[in-house]
C-alpha positions as CSV (number, residue, x, y, z in Angstrom):
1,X,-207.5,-73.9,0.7
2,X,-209.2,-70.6,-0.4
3,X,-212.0,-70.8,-2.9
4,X,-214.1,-68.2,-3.8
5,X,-216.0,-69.7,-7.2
6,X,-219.4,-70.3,-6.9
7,X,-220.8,-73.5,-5.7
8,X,-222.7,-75.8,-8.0
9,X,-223.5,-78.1,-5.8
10,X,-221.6,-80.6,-3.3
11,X,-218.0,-80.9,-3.8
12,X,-218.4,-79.0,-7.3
13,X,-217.4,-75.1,-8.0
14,X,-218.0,-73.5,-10.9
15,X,-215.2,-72.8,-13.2
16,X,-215.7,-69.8,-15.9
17,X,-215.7,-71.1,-19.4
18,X,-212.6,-69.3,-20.0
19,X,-210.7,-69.7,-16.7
20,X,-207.2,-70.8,-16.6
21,X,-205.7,-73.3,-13.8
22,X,-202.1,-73.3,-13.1
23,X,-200.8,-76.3,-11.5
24,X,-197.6,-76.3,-10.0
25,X,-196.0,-79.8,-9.1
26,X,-194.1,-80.4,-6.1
27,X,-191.0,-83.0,-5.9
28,X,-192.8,-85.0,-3.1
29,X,-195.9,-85.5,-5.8
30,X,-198.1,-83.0,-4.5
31,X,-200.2,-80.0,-6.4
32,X,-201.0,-76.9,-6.2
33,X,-203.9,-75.5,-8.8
34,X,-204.5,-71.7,-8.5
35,X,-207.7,-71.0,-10.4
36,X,-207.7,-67.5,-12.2
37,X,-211.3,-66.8,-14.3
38,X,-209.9,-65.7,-17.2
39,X,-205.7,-66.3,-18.0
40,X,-206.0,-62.5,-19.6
41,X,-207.6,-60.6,-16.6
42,X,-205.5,-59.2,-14.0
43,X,-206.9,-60.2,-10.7
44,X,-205.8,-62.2,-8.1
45,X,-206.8,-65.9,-8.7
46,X,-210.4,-67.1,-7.2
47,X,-209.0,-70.2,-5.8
48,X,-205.9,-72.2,-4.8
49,X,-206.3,-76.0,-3.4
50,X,-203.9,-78.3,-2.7
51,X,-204.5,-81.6,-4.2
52,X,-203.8,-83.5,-7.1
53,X,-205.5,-82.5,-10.8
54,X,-206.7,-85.9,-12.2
55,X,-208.7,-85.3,-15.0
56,X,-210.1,-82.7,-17.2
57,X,-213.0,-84.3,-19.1
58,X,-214.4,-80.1,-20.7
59,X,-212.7,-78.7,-24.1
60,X,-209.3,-77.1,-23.3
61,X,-205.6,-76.6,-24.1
62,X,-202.9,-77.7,-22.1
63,X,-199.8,-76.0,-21.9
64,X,-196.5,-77.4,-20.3
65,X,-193.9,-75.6,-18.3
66,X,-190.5,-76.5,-16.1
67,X,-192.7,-76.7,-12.9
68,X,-196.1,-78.0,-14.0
69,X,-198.8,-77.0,-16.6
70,X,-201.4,-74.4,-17.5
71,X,-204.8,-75.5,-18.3
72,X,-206.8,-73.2,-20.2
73,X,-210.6,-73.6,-20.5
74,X,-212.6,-73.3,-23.7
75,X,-215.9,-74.6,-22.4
76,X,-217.9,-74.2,-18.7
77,X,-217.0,-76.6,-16.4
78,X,-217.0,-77.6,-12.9
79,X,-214.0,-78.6,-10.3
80,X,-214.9,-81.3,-8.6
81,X,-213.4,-82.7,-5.1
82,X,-213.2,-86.5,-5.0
83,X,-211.6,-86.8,-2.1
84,X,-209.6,-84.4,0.3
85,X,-206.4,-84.5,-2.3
86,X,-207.5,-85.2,-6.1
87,X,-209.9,-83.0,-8.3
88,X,-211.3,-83.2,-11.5
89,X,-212.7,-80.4,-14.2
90,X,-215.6,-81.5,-15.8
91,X,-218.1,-80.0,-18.3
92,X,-221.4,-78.6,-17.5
93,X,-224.3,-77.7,-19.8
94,X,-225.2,-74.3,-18.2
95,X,-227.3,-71.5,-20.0
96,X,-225.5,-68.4,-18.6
């Protein structure tokens, strides 16, 4: 797992409000969400997890592709770990 988004608090990292996750879907089930802060800027993503992509309870679009689906934010959120293989994105009131 590398992560390199700012913590927000136990189990939560802060997603920018117009980052883009890529989750790629493995034939055994599995996940693998590479978190990039904005799907335009070209830098090397901020964090890649293995785990399983629940929910996503923030304002977003959801594009799907032959090996997963992107998920572009439109609002700040948080990922959050509920356990050591599934995550959720959820919004966050934040004045920044």
């Amino acid at each position: 797992m590398t992560l390199k988004l700012p913590p927000s608090g136990d189990d939560r990292w802060r997603l920018a409000a117009h980052a883009r996750v890529i989750v790629y879907e493995t034939d055994d089930g599995n996940e693998l969400l590479t978190v990039y802060d904005c799907g335009a800027a070209q830098k090397p993503p901020s964090a890649q997890v293995i785990g399983n992509l629940v929910r996503v309870n923030a304002d977003h679009e959801l594009e799907r592709g032959p090996t997963g689906y992107a998920v572009s934010m439109r609002e700040a959120a948080d990922l959050v770990k509920q356990d050591d293989h599934h995550y959720l994105i959820e919004a966050v009131d934040r004045d920044d």
